[in-house]
N, CA, C and O of each residue as an XYZ file, in Angstrom:
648
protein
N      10.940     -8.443      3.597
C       9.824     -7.770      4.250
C      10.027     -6.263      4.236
O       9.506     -5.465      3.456
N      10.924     -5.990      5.292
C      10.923     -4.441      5.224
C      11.804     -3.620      4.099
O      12.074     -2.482      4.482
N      12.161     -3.857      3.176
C      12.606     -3.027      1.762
C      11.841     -2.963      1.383
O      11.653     -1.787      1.072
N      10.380     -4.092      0.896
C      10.002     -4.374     -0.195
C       9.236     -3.236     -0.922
O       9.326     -2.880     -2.097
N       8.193     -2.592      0.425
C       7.574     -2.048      0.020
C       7.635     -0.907     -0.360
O       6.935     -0.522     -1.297
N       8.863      0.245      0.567
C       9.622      1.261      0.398
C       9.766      1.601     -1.353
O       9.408      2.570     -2.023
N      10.588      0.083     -1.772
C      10.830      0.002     -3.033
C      10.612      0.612     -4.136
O      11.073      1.462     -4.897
N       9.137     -0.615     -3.863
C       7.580     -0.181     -4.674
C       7.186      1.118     -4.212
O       6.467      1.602     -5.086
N       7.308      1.845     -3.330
C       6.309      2.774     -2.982
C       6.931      3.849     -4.298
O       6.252      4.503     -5.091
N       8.339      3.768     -4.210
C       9.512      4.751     -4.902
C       9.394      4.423     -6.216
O       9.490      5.368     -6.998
N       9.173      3.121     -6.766
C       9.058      3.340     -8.165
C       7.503      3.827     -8.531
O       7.300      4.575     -9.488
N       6.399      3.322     -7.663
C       5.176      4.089     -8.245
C       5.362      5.550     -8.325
O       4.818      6.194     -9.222
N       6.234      6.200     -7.274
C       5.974      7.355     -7.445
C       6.883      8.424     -8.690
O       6.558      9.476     -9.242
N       7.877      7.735     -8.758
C       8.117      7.497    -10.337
C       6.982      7.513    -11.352
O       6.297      8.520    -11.535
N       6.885      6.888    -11.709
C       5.918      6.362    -12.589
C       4.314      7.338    -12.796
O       3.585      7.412    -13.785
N       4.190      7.952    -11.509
C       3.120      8.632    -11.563
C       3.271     10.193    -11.701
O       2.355     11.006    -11.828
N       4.883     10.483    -11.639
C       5.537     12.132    -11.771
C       5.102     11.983    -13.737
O       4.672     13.009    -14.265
N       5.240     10.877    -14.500
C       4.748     11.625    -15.828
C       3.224     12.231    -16.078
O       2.943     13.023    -16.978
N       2.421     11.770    -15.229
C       0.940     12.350    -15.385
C       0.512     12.882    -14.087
O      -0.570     12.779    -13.509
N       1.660     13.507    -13.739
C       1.265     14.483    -12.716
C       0.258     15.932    -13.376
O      -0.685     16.560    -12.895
N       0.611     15.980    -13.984
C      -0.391     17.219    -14.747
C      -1.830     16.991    -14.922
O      -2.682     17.878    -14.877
N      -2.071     15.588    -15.148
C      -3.759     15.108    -15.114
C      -4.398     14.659    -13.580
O      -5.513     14.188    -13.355
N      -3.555     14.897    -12.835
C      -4.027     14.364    -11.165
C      -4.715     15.783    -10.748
O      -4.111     16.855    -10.711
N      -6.000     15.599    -10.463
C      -7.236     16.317     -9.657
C      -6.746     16.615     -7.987
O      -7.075     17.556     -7.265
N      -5.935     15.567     -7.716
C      -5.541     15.677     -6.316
C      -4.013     15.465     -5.782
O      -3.338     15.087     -6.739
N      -3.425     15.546     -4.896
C      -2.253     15.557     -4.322
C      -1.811     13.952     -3.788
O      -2.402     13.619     -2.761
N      -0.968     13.052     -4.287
C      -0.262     12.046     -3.825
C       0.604     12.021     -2.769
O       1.747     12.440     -2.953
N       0.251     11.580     -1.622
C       1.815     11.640     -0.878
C       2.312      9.997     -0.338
O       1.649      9.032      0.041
N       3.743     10.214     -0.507
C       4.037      8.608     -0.490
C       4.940      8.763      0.559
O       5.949      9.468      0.568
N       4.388      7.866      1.671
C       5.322      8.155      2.864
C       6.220      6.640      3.499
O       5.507      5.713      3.115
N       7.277      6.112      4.175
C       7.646      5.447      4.476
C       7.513      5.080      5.954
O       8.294      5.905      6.430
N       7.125      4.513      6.808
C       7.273      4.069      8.180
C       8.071      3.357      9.078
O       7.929      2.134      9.082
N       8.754      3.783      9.720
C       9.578      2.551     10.765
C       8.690      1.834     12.169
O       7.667      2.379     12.583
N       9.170      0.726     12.722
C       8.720      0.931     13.748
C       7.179      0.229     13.468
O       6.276      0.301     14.301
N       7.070     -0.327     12.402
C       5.624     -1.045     12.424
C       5.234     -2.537     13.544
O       4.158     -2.745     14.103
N       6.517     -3.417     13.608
C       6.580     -4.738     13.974
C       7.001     -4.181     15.380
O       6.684     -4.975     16.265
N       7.589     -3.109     15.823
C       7.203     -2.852     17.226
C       6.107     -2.193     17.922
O       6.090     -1.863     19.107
N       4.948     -1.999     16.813
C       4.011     -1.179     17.739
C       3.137      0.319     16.622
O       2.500      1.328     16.924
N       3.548     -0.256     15.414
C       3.070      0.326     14.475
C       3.179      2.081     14.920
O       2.349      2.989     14.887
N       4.703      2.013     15.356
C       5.050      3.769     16.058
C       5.178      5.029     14.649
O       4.576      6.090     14.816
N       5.920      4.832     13.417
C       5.882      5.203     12.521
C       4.541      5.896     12.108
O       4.452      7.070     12.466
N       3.689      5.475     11.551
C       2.423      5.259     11.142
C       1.522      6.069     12.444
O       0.716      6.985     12.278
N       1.880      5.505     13.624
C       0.737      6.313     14.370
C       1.543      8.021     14.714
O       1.069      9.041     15.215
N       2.383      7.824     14.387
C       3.298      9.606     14.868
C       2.730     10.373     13.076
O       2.259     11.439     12.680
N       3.005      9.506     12.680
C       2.679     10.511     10.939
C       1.080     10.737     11.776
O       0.875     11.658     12.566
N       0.351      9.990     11.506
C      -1.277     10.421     11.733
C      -1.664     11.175     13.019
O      -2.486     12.085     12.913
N      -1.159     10.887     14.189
C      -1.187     12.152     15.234
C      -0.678     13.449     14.709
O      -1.238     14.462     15.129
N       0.154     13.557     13.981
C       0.889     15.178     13.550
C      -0.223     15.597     12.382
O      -0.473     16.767     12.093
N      -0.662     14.782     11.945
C      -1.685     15.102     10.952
C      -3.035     15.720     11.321
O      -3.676     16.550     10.676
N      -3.310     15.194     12.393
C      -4.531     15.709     13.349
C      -4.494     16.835     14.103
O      -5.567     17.288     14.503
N      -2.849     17.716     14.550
C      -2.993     18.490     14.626
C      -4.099     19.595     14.119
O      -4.764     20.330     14.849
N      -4.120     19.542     13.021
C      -4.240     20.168     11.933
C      -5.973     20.063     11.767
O      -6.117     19.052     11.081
N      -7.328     20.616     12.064
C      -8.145     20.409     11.881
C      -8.727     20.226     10.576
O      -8.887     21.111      9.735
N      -9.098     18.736     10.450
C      -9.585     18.676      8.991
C      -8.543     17.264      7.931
O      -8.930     16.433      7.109
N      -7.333     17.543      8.420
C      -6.538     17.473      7.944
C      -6.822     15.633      7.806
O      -6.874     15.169      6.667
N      -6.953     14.903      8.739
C      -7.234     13.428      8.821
C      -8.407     13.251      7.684
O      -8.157     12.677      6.624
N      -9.322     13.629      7.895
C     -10.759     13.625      7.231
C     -10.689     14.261      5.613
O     -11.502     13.837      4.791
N      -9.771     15.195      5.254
C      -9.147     15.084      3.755
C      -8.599     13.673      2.711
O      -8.755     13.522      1.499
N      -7.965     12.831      3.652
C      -7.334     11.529      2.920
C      -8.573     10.650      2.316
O      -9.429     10.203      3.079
N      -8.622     10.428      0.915
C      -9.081      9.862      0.327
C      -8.991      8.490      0.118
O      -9.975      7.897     -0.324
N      -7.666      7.726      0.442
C      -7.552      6.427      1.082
C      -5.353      6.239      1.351
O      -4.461      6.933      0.865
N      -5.296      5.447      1.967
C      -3.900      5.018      1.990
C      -3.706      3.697      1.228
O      -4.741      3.104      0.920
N      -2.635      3.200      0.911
C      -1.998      2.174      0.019
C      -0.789      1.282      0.787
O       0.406      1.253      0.492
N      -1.246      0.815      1.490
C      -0.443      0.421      2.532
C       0.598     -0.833      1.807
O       0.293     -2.024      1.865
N       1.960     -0.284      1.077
C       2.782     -1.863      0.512
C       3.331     -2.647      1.825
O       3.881     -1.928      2.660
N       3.272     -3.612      2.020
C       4.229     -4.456      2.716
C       4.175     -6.111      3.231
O       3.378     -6.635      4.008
N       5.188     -6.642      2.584
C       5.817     -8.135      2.519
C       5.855     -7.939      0.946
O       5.187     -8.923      0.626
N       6.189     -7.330     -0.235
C       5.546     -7.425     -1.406
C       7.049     -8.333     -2.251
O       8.213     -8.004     -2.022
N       6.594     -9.641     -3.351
C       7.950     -9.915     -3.910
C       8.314    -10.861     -3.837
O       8.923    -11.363     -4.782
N       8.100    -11.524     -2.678
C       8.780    -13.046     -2.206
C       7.134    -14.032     -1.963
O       6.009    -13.678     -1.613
N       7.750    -15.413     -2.367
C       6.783    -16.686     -1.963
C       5.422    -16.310     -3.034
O       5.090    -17.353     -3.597
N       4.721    -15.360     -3.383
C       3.623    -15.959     -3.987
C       3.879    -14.745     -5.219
O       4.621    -13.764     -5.204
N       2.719    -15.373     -6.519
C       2.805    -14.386     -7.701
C       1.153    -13.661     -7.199
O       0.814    -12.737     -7.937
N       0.377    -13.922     -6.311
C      -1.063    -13.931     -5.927
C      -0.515    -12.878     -4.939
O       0.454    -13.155     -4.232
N      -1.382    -11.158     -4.855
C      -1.274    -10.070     -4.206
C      -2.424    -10.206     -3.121
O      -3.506    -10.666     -3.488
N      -2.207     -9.763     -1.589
C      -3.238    -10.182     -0.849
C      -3.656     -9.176     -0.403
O      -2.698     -8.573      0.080
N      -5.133     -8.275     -0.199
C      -5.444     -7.189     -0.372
C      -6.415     -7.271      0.997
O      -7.093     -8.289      1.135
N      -6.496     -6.138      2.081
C      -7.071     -6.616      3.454
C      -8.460     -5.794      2.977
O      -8.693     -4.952      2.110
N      -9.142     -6.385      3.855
C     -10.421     -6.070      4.009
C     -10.849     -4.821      5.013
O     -11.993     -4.451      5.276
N      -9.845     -4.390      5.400
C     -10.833     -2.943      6.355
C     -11.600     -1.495      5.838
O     -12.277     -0.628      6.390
N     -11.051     -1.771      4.345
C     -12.091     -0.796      3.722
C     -12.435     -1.590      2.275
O     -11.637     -1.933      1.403
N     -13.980     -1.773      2.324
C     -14.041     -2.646      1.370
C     -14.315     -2.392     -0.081
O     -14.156     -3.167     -1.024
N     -14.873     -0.842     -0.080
C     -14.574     -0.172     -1.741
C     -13.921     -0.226     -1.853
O     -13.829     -0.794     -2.941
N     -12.513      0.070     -1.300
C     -10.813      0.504     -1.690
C     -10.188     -0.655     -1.919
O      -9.467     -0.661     -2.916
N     -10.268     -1.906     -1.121
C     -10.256     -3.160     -1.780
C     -10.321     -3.470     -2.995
O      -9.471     -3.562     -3.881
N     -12.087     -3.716     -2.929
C     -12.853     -4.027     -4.455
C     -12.179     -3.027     -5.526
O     -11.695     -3.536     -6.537
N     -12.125     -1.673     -5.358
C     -11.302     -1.095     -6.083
C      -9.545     -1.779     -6.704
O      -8.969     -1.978     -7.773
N      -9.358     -1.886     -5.624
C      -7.684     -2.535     -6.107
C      -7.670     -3.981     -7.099
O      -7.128     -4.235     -8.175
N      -8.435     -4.674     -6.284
C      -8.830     -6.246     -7.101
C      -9.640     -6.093     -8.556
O      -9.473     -6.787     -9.559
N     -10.218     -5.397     -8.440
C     -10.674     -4.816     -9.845
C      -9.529     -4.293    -11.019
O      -9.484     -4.591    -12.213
N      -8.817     -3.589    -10.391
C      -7.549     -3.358    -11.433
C      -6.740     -3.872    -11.345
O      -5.885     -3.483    -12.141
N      -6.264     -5.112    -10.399
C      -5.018     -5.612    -10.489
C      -5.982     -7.090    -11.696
O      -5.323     -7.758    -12.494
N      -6.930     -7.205    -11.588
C      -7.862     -8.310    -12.555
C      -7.743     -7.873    -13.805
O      -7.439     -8.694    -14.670
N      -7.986     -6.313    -14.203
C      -8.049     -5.711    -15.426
C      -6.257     -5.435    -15.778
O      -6.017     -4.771    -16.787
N      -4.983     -5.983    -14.887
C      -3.901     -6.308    -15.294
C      -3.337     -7.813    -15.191
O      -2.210     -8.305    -15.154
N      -4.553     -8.271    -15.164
C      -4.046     -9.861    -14.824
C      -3.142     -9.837    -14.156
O      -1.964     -9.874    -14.512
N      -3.619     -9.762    -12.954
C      -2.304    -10.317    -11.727
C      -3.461    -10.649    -10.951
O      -4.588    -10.170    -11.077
N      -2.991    -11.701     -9.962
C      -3.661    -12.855     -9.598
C      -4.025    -12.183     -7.883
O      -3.072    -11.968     -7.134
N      -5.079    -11.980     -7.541
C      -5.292    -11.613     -6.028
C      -5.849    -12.407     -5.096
O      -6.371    -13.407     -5.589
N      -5.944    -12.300     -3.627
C      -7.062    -12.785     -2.959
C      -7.300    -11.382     -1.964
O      -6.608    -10.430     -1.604
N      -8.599    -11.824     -1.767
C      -9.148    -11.408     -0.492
C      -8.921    -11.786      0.249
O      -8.838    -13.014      0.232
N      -8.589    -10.956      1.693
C      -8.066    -11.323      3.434
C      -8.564    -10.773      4.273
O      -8.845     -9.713      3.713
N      -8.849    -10.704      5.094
C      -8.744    -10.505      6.160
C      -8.131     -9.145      6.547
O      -7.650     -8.486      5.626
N      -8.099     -8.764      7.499
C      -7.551     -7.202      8.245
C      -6.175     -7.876      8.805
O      -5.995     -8.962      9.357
N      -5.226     -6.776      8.440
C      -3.847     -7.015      8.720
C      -3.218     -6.602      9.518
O      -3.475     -5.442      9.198
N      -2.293     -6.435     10.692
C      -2.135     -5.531     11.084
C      -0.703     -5.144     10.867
O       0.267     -5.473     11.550
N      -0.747     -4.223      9.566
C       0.238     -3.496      9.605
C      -0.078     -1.972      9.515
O      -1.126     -1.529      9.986
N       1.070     -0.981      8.751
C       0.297      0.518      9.148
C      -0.678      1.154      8.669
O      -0.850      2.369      8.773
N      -1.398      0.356      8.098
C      -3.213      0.777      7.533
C      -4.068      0.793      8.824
O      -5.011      1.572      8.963
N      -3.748      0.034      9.617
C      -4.124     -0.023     10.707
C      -4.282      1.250     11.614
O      -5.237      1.312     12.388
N      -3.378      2.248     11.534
C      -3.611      3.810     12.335
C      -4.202      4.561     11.438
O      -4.371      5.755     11.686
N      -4.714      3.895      9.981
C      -5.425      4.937      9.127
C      -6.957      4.601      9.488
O      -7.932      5.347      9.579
N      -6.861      3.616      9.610
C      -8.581      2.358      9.716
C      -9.287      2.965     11.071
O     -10.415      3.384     11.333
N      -8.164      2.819     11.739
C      -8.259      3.598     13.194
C      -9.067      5.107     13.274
O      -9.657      5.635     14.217
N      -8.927      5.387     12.423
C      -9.436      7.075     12.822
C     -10.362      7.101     11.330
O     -10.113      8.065     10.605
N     -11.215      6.292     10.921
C     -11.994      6.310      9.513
C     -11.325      6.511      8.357
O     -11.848      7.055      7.384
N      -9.908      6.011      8.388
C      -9.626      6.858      6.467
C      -9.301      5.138      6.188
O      -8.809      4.214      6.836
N      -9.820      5.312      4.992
C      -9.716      4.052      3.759
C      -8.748      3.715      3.810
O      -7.986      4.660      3.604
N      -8.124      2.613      4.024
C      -6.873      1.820      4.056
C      -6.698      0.797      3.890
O      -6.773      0.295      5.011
N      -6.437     -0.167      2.999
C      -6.024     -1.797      2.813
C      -4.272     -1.898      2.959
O      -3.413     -1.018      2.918
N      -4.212     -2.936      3.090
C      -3.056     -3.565      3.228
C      -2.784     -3.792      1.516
O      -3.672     -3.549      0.699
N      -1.691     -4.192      1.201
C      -1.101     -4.856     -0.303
C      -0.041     -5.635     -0.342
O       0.994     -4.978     -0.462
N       0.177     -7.229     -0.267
C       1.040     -7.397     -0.110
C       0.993     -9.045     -0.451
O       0.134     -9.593     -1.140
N       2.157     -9.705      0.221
C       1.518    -11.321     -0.730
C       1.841    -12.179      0.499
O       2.406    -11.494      1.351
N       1.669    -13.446      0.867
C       1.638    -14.013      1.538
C       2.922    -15.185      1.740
O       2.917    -16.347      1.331
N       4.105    -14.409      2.576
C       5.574    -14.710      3.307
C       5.474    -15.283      4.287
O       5.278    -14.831      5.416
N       5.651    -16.793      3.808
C       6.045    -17.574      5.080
C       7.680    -17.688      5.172
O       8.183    -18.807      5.274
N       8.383    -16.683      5.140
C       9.621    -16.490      5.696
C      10.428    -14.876      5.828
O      11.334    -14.170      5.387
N       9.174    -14.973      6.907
C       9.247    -13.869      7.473
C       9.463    -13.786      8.401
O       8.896    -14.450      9.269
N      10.597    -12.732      8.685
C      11.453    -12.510     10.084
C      12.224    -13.153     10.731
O      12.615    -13.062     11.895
N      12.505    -14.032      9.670
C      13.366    -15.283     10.002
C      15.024    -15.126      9.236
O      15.160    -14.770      8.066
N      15.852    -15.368      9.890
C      16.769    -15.284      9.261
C      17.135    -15.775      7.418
O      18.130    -15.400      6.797
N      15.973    -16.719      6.843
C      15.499    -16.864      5.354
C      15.791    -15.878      4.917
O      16.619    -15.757      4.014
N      15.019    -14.703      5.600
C      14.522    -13.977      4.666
C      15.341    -13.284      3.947
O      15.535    -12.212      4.519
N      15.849    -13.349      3.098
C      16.873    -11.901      2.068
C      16.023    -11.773      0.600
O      14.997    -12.094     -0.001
N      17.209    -11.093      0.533
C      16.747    -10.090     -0.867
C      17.251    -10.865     -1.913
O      16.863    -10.331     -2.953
N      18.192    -12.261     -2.267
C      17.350    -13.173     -3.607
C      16.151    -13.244     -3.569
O      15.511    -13.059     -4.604
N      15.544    -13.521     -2.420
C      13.960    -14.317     -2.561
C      13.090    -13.279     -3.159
O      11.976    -13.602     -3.571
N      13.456    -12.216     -3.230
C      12.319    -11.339     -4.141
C      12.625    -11.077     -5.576
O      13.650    -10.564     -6.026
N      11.685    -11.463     -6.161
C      11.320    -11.468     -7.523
C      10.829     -9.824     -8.103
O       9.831     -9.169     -7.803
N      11.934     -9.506     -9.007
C      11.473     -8.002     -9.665
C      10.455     -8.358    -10.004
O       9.617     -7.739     -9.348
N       9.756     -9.378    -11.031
C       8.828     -9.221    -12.072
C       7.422     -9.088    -10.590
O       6.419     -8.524    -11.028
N       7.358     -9.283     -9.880
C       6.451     -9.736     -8.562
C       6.520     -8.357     -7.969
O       5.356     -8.101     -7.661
N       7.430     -7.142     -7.591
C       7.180     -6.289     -7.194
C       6.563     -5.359     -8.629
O       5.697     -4.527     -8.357
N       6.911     -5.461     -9.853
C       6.488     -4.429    -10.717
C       5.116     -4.664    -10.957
O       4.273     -3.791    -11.162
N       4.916     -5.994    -10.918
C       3.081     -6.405    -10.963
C       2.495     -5.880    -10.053
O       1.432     -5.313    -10.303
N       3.032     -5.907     -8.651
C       2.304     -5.196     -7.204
C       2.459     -3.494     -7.958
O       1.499     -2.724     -7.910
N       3.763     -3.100     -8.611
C       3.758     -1.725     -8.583
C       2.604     -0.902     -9.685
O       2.094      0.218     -9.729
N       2.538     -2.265    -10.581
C       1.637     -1.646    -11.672
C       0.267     -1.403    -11.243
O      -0.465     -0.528    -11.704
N      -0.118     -2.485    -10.056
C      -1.274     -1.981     -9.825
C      -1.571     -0.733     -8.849
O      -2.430      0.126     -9.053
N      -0.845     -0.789     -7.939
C      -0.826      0.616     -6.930
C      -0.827      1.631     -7.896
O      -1.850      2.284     -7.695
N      -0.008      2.244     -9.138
C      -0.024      3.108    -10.041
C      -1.067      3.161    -10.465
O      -1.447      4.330    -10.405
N      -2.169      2.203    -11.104
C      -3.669      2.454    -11.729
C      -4.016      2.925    -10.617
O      -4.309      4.118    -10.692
N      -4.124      2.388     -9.403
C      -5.486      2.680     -8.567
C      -4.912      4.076     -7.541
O      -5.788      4.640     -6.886
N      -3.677      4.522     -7.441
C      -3.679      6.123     -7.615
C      -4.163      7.039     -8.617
O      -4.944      7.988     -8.547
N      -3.341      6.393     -9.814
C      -3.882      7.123    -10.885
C      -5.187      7.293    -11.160
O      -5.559      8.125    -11.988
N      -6.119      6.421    -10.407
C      -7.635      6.083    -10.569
C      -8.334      7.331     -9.733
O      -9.075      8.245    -10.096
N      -7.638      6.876     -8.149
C      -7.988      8.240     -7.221
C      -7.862      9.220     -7.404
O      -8.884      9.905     -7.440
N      -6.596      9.849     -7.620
C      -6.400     11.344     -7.889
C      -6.385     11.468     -9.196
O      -5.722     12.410     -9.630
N      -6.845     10.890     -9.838
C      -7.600     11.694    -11.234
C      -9.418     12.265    -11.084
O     -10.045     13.136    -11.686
N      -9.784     11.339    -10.043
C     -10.976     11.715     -9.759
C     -11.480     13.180     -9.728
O     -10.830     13.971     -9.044
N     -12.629     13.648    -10.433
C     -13.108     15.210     -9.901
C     -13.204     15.295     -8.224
O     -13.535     16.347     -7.677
């Protein structure tokens, strides 16, 4: 659960430093603690952000990774913003990787959803979670690089945008 997404977040952003020169806009890839107690991480980044007038209402959407790797090859994509969704399922289809539609999640998309900025969840569906199961055999590289390939299009999609 909680590596997985860190992971992924670190190799997309890899991956997206070679066409940094064609991005229209600014990427930032941030990590959170503190989600499964109260989603504290996530809501301290976005309060410090609001300082800042304007500054909330700039974000073009968040990419929220987490559970990603273990139990299914099928990526589960939340519903609280539903272009940014349809957006993701659209390119993870045009990479053949297998999705569903869900439901609203509550992990830290949740303090983005909260204050209007575009946010889905990304992640797959762990029934051995938080349970002493859970380790790091059970995650499958080829399962996080499929989750990673698609987060990479659909940045690369956003901030290439005019």
């Amino acid at each position: 659960d909680n590596a997985s997404g860190p992971s992924v977040t670190i190799e997309v952003a890899r991956a997206l430093v070679a066409s940094r020169s064609a991005l229209n806009h600014s990427i930032v890839f941030v990590a959170f603690a503190g989600e499964e107690e109260g989603l504290y991480g996530s809501e301290a980044y976005i309060a410090q952000m609001a300082v800042a007038p304007g500054r909330v209402e700039s974000l073009v959407a968040v990419l929220n990774l987490d559970v990603i790797g273990c139990c299914s090859d099928t990526l589960i994509v939340s519903n609280e913003a539903p272009d940014l969704q349809h957006r993701v399922l659209d390119v993870a289809k045009s990479l053949g990787v297998p999705t569903e539609a869900t439901g609203s999640g509550g992990s830290d998309q949740t303090s983005f959803t909260r204050r209007r900025v575009p946010a889905v969840l990304i992640g797959t569906r762990d029934y051995i979670l938080h349970v002493y199961a859970d380790k790091p055999p059970l995650v499958e590289e080829s399962r996080l690089k499929k989750a990673g390939d698609v987060v990479t299009q659909v940045a690369k999609d956003l901030a290439t945008a005019p």
